[in-house]
SEVO-31197 format. One record per atom (N, C-alpha, C, CB): x, y, z. Coordinates in steps of 0.1 Angstrom, whole numbers, plus 2048, in hexadecimal, padded with zeros to 3 digits. Glycine has a CB too. Layout:
BEGIN
XYZ
...
//
This chain:
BEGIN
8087F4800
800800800
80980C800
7F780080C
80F81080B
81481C80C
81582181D
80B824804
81F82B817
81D831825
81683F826
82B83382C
80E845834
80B850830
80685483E
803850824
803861840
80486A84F
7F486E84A
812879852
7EC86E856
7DF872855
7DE87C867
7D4861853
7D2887862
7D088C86B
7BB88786D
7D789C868
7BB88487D
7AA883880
7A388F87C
7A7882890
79C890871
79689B870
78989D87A
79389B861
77C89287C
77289187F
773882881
76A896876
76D88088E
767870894
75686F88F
76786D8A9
75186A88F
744868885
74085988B
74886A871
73E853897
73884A89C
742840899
72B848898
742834897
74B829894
75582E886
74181C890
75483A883
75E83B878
76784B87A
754839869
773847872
778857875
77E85C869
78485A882
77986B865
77F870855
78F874859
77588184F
796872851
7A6873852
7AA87A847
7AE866853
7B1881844
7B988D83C
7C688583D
7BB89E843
7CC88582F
7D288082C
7DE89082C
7CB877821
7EB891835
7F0897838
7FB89E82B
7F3892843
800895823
804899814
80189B80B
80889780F
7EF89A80C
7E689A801
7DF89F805
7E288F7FA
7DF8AD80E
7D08B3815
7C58B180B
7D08C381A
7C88B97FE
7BC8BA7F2
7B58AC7F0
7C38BF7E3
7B88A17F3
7B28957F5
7A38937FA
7BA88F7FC
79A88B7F6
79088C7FE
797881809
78188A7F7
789884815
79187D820
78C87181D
78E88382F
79786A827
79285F827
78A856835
79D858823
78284F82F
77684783D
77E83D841
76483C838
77D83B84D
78882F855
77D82A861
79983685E
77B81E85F
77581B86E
77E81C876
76F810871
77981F885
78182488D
785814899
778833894
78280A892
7837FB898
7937F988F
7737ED893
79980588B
7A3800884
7AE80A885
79F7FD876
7AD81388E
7B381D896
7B88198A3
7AA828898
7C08268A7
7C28238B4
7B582A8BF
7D18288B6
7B381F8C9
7A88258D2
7AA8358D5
7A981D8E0
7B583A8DA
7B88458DF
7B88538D3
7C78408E6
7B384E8C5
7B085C8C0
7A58638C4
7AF85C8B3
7A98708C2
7A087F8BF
79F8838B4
7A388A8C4
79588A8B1
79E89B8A8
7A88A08AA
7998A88AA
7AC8A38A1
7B98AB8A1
7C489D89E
7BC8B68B2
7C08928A3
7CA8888A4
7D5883899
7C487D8A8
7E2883898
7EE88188D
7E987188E
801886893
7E886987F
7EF85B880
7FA859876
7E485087E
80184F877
80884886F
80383A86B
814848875
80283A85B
7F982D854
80682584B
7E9833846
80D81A84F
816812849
81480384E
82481884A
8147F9844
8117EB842
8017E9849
81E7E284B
7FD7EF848
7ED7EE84A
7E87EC85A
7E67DF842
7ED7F8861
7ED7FF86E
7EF80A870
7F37FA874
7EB811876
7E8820878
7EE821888
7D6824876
7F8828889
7FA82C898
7F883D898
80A82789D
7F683B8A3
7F684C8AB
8048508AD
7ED84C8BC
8048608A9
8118608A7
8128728AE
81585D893
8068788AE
8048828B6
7F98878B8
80B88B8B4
7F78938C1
7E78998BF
7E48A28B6
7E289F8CA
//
């Protein structure tokens, strides 16, 4: 896949819109949030490489 840095834009019940941090102009992307880390917010930094997402700041 790839690697790539996302920011939590919006949580939205079981799912969370993510901005894609080197491709702001991107539409966002839907992620259920069963595939995140428990501990996001808004505002929250991830890091997405080999098909896992860690928290990486707020």
């Amino acid at each position: 896949m790839g690697i790539f840095d996302y920011e939590v834009i919006q949580i939205d019940g079981d799912y969370a819109h993510l901005r894609n941090l080197d491709r702001p102009e991107d539409e966002l992307k839907l992620v259920a949030r069963a595939l995140l880390p428990q501990e996001i917010q808004e505002g929250s930094r991830l890091h997405y490489e080999c098909f896992e997402y860690t928290l990486t700041g707020r």
